[in-house]
C-alpha positions in Angstrom: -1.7 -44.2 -21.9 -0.7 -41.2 -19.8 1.4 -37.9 -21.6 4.4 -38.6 -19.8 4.6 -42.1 -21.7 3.1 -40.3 -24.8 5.9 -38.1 -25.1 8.4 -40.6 -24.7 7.0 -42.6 -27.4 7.4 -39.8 -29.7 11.2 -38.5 -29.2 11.9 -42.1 -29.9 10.4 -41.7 -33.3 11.8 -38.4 -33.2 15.7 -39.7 -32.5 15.5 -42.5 -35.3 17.2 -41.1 -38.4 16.2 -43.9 -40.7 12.4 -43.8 -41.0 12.5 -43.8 -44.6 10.2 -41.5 -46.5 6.2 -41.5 -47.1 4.2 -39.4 -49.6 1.4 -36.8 -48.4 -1.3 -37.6 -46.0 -4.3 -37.2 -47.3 -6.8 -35.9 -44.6 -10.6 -36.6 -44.4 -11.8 -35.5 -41.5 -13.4 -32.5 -42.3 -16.2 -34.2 -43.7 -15.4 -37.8 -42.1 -15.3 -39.1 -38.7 -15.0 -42.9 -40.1 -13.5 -44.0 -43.2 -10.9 -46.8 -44.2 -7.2 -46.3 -44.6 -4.2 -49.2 -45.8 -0.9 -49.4 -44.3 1.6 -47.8 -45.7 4.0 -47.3 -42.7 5.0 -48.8 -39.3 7.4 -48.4 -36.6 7.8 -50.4 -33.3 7.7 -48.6 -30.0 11.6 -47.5 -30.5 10.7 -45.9 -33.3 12.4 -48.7 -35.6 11.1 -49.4 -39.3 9.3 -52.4 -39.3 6.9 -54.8 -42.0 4.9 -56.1 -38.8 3.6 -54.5 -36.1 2.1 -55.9 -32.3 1.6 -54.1 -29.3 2.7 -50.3 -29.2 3.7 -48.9 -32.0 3.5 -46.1 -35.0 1.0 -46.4 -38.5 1.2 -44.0 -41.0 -1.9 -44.5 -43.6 -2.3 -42.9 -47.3 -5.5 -41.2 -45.8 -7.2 -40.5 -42.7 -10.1 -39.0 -40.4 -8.3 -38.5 -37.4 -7.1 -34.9 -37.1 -3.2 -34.4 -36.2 -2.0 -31.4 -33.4 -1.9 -27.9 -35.2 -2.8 -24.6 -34.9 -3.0 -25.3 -31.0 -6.0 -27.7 -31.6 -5.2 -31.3 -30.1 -5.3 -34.5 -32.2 -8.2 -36.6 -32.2 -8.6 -39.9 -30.6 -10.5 -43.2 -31.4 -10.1 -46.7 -33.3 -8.8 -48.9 -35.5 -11.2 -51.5 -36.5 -9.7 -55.0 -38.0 -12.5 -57.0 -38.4 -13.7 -57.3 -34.7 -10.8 -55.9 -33.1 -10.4 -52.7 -31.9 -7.2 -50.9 -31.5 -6.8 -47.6 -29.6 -5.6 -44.3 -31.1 -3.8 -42.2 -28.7 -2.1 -39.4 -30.6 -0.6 -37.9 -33.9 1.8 -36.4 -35.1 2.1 -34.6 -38.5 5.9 -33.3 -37.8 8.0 -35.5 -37.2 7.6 -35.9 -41.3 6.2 -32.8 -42.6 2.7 -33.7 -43.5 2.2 -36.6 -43.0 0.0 -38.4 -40.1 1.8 -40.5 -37.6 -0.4 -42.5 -35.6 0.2 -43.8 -32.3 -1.6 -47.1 -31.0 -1.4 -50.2 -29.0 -2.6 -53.1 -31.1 -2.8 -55.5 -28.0 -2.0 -59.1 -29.6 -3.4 -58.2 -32.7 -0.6 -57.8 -36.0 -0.7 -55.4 -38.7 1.6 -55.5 -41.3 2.2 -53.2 -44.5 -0.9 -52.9 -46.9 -3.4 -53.9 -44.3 -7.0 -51.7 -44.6 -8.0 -51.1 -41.4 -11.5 -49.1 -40.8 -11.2 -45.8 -39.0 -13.2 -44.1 -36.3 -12.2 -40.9 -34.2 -14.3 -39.9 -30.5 -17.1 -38.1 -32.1 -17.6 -36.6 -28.5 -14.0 -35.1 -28.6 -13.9 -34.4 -32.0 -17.2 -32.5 -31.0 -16.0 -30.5 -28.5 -12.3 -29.5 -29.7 -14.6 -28.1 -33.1 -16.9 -26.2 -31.0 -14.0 -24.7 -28.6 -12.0 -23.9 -31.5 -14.5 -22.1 -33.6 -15.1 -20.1 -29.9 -11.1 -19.4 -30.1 -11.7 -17.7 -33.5 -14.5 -15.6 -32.4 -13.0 -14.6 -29.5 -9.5 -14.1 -31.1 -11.5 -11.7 -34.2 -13.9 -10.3 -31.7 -10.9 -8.4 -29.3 -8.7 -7.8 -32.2 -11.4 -5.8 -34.5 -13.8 -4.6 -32.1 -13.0 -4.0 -28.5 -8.8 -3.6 -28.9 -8.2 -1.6 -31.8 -6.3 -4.3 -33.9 -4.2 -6.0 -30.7 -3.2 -9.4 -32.3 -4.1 -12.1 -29.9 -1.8 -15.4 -29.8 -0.3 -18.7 -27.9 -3.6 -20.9 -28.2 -4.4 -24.2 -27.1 -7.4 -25.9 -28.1 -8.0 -28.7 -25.5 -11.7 -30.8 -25.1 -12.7 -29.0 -22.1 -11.6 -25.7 -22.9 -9.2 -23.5 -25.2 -6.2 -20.5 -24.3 -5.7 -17.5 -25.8 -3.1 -14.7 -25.1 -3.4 -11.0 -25.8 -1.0 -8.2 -25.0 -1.5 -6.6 -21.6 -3.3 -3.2 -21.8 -4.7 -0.9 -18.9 -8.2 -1.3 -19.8 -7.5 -5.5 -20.5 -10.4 -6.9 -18.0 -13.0 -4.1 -20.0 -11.9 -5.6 -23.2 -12.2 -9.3 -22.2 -15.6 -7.8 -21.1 -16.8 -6.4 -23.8 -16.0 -9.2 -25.9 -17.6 -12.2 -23.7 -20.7 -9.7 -24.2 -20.3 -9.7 -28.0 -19.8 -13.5 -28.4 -22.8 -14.5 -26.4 -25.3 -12.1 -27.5 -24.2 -11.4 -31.1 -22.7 -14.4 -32.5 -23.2 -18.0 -30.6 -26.4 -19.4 -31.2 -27.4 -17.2 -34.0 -27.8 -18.8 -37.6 -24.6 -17.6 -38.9 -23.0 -20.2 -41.6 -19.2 -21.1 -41.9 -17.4 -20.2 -45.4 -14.3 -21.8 -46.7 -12.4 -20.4 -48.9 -9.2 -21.5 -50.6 -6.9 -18.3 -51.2 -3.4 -17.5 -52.7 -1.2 -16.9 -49.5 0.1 -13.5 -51.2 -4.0 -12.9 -51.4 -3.8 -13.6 -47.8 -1.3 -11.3 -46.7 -2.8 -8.5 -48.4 -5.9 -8.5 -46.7 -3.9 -8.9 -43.2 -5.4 -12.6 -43.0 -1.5 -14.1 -42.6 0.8 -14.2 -39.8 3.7 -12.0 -40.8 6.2 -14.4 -40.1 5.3 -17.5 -40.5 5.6 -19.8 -43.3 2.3 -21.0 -45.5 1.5 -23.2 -48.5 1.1 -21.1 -51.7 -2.6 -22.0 -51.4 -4.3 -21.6 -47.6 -7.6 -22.6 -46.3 -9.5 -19.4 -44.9 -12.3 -20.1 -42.3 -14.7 -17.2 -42.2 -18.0 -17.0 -40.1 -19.5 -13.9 -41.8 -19.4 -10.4 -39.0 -18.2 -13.0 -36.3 -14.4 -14.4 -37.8 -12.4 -14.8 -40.5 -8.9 -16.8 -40.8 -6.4 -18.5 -41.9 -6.9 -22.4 -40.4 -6.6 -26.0 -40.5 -8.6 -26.8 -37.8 -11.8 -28.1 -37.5 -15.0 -25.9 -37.7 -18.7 -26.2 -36.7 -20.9 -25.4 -39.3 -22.9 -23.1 -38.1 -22.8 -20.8 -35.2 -26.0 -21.9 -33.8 -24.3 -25.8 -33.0 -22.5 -23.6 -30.7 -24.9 -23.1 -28.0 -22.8 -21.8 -24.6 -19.9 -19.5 -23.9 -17.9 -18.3 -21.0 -14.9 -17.5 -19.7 -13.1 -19.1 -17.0 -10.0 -17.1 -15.8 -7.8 -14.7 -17.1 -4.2 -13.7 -15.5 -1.5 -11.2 -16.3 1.5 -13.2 -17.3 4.7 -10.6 -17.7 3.3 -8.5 -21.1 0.8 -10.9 -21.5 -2.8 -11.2 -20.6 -3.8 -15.1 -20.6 -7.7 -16.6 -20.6 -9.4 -19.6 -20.5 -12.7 -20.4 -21.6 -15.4 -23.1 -22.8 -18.1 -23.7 -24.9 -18.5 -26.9 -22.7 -21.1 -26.1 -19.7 -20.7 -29.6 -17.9 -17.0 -28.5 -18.0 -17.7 -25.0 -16.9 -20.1 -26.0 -13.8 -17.1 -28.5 -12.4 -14.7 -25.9 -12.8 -16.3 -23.0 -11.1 -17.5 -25.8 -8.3 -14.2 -26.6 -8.5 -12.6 -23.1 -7.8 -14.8 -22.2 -5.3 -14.4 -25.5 -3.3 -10.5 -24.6 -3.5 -11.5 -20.8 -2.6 -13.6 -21.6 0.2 -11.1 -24.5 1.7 -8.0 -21.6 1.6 -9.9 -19.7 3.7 -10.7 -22.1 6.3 -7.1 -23.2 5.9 -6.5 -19.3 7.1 -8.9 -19.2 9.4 -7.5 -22.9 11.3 -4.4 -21.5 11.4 -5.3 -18.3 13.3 -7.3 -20.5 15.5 -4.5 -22.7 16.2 -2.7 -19.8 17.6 -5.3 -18.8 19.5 -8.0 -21.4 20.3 -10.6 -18.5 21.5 -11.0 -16.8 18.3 -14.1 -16.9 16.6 -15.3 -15.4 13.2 -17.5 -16.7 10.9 -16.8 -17.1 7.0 -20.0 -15.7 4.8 -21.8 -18.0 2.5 -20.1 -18.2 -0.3 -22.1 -18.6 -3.5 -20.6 -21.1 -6.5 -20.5 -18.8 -9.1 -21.9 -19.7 -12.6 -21.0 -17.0 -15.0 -17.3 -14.8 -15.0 -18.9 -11.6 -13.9 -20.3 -13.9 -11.1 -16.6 -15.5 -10.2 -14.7 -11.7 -10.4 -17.3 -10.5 -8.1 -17.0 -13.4 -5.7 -12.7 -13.3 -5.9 -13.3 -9.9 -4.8 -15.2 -10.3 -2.2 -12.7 -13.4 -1.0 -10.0 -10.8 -1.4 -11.2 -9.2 0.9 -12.0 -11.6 3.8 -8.4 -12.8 2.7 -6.6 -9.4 4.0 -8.9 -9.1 6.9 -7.4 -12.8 8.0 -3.8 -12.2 7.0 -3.7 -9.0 8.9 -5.2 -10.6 12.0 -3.0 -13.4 11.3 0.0 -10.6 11.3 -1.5 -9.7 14.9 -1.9 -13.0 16.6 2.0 -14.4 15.3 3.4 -10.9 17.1 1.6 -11.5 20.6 2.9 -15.7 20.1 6.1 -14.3 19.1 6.2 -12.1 22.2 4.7 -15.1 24.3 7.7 -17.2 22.8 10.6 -14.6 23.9 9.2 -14.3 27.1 9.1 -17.8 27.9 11.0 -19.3 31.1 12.1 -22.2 30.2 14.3 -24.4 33.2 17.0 -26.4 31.7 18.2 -30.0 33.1 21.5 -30.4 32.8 23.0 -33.8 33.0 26.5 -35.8 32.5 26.1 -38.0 29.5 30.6 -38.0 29.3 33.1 -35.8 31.0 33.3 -33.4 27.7 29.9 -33.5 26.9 26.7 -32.6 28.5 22.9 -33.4 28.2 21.0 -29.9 28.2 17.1 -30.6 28.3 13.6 -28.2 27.5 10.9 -29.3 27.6 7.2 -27.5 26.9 3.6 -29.0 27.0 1.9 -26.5 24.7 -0.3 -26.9 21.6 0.8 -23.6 20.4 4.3 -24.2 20.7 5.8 -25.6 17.4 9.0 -26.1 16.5 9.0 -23.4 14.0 8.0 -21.0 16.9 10.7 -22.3 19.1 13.6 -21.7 17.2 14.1 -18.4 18.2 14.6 -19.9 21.5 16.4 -22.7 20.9 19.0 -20.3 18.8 19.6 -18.6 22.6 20.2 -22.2 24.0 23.2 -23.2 21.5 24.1 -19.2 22.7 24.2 -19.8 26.7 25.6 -23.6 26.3 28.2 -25.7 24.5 29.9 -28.6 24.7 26.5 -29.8 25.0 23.7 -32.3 23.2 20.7 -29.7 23.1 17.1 -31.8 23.2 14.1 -29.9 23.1 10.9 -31.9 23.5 7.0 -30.7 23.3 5.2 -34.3 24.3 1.6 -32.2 23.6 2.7 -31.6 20.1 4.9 -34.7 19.5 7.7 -33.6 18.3 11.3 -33.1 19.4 14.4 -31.0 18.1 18.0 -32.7 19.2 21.6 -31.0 18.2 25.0 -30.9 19.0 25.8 -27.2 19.9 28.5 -26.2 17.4 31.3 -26.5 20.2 31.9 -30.0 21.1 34.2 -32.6 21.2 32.1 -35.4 20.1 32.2 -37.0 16.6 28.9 -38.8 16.2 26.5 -38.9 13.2 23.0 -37.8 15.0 20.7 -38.8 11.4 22.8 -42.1 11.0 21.9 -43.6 14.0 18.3 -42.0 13.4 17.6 -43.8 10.1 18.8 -46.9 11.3 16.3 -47.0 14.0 13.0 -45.1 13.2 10.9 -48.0 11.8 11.4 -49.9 14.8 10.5 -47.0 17.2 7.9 -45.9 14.8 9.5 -42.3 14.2 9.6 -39.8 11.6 11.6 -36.7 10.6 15.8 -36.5 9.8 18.1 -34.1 9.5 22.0 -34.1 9.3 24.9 -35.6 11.2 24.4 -32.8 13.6 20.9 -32.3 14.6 17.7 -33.6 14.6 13.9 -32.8 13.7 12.0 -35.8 15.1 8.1 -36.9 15.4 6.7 -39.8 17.2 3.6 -41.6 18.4 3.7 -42.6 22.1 7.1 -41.0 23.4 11.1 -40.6 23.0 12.3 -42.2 26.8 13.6 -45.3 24.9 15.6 -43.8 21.9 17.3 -41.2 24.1 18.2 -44.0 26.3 19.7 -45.8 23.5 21.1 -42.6 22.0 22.9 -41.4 25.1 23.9 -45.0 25.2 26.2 -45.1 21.8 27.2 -41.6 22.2 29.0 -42.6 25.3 30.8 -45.1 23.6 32.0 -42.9 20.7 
């Protein structure tokens, strides 16, 4: 089930005003991934109140394992076991009524109706990785704030499976500090036999040692996560253990947003390898992209992109975007060079017209080029000249090397005939392309245009 269906599912629940009312969750999964859980709510996929539910739907349980979106950490996934049957869990939601967990599903053709026990079991594999990137979020979150940043509150996180997002306020020394902590994290605190402690605290106990948001709203009693020197916080996420489960760290990007200084980074290294692969692929194919297009313009250029290494590590991928930065401006500014000389080519271009009757008022005023340099784009500074130096005219301009063809009324004319109607209506059976407005044209085609001009010319005569 995709997000775009997801989140339709939801404001459906969302825009029902009679769901009725449900006590507490109570949530397992801190020490659970499987456990059992009876019926105690349902809603069809319209977010209706219902006794029985088949196909897609909402159950709320008394208890649970699976973990529900908040404090940026995505909701588990997993099963529903009724005997042999298996039915997916796709999201929750522990909003929409305040604390309790909504689950969405698809039962398929099995039924499940109030009071039902059904067996519960979340993607240990995602459960896995969302703990592990969380705890990451927390170190990384305590490590700028209290010892590379001078208190600078970090914010706007998103725990995903593959990686996590954090925010901190733009400063001039930002990319030192991001630094400075990936430094910290992987020599001083991942993989090193450093225990988690929970503590439950009075929120006013909370404030006072700083641990609270300042305006946001808590239960009188909170759940504080501390890893000992690394973190220590108030959360409801999910936690590894120990620091040593967490055996990789890195950071993937970091961009200046406004005020804001926004990273993203993994304790996943399968995820981490595909996307640095990923960027670089993406990096390498821009500049060949660059490179074609200079090429284009001039066939007889040559240069020769460097061998770009994959990076594996941040330092590794800053040093390479550098060094693509720079290749980058070389291009652009050759680039720059070559579109002046085609520009200059363009203006100095002879170009004989043929000039031809098609109705007493009206004439037929025909360019053509055979260049593969020549697009349309290019041409329009000389095709402006054209509705210039003629009117009372049908302007086509055709480059058969290319394929393509521009045709317009110039704006003086006597002739009242819709250009893209006629177009539409007879593309698919010409096997052309391109459209444009009851004045002009922007046309592509395979073999040639003799036929639809001749048929063109044809009904613009009789109009």
């Amino acid at each position: 089930m995709d997000n775009t269906k997801i989140n339709a599912l939801w404001q459906n629940l969302k825009n029902d005003q009679n769901n009725g009312n449900f006590p507490v969750t109570i949530f397992n999964g801190y020490t659970k991934t499987s456990d059992h859980g009876t019926v105690i709510g349902l809603f069809n996929k319209d977010g209706k109140v219902i006794n029985e539910l088949t196909g897609v739907g909402f159950i709320i349980f008394d208890q649970t394992v699976f973990y529900a979106l908040g404090g940026g950490q995505i909701s588990d996934t997993g099963y529903l076991k009724q005997g042999t049957n298996l039915i997916p869990v796709y999201d929750l939601n522990k909003q929409i009524f305040k604390k309790v967990y909504v689950h969405l599903v698809d039962t398929g053709t099995v039924t499940i109706k109030i009071n039902d026990v059904l067996e519960q079991e979340i993607n240990t594999t995602r459960r896995n990785n969302l703990t592990k990137n969380h705890t990451a979020q927390h170190i990384l979150s305590y490590t700028i704030e209290k010892f590379v940043n001078d208190g600078e509150l970090t914010d706007s996180v998103l725990i995903k499976e593959e990686s996590f997002l954090l925010a901190m306020n733009k400063t001039d020394n930002w990319l030192d500090v991001l630094l400075q902590a990936r430094d910290k994290i992987i020599t001083t605190f991942i993989n090193h036999d450093i225990a988690r402690i929970e503590h439950q605290m009075p929120i006013a106990e909370a404030r006072a040692l700083h641990l609270a948001h300042p305006s946001f709203e808590y239960d009188p009693i909170v759940r504080v996560v501390e890893f000992p020197a690394a973190t220590i916080d108030l959360c409801g996420g999910t936690h590894v253990n120990n620091l040593n489960e967490i055996s990789y760290f890195e950071i993937w990007d970091c961009w200046v947003d406004k005020k804001k200084v926004r990273m993203e980074s993994s304790t996943n290294q399968v995820a981490t390898v595909h996307y640095f692969s990923t960027w670089a692929n993406n990096k390498i194919m821009e500049l060949q992209q660059l490179l074609d297009r200079i090429k284009k313009i001039d066939p007889q250029f040559s240069y020769q992109l460097p061998v770009l290494t994959t990076p594996t590590t941040f330092v590794e991928k800053i040093a390479l975007e550098n060094k693509i930065k720079i290749i980058e401006q070389e291009l652009t500014e050759i680039s720059k060079e070559k579109n002046k000389l085609l520009i200059q080519k363009v203006n100095e271009l002879e170009i004989e017209p043929i000039i031809e009757p098609i109705s007493n008022n009206l004439n037929l005023v025909s360019f053509t080029v055979n260049d593969e340099i020549l697009t349309l784009d290019l041409m329009r500074i000389k095709l402006n000249k054209f509705f210039q130096d003629y009117q009372n005219s049908l302007i086509y301009f055709n480059n058969p090397v290319l394929k393509y063809a521009y045709i317009s009324f110039t704006k003086v004319n006597s002739v009242n005939f819709n250009l893209n109607q006629y177009f539409q209506a007879n593309k698919t059976a010409l096997n052309l392309t391109g459209g444009g407005t009851p004045f002009f044209l922007n046309i592509t085609y395979q073999d040639n245009l003799d036929h639809f001009m001749e048929t063109l010319l044809l009904e613009i005569k009789k109009s």
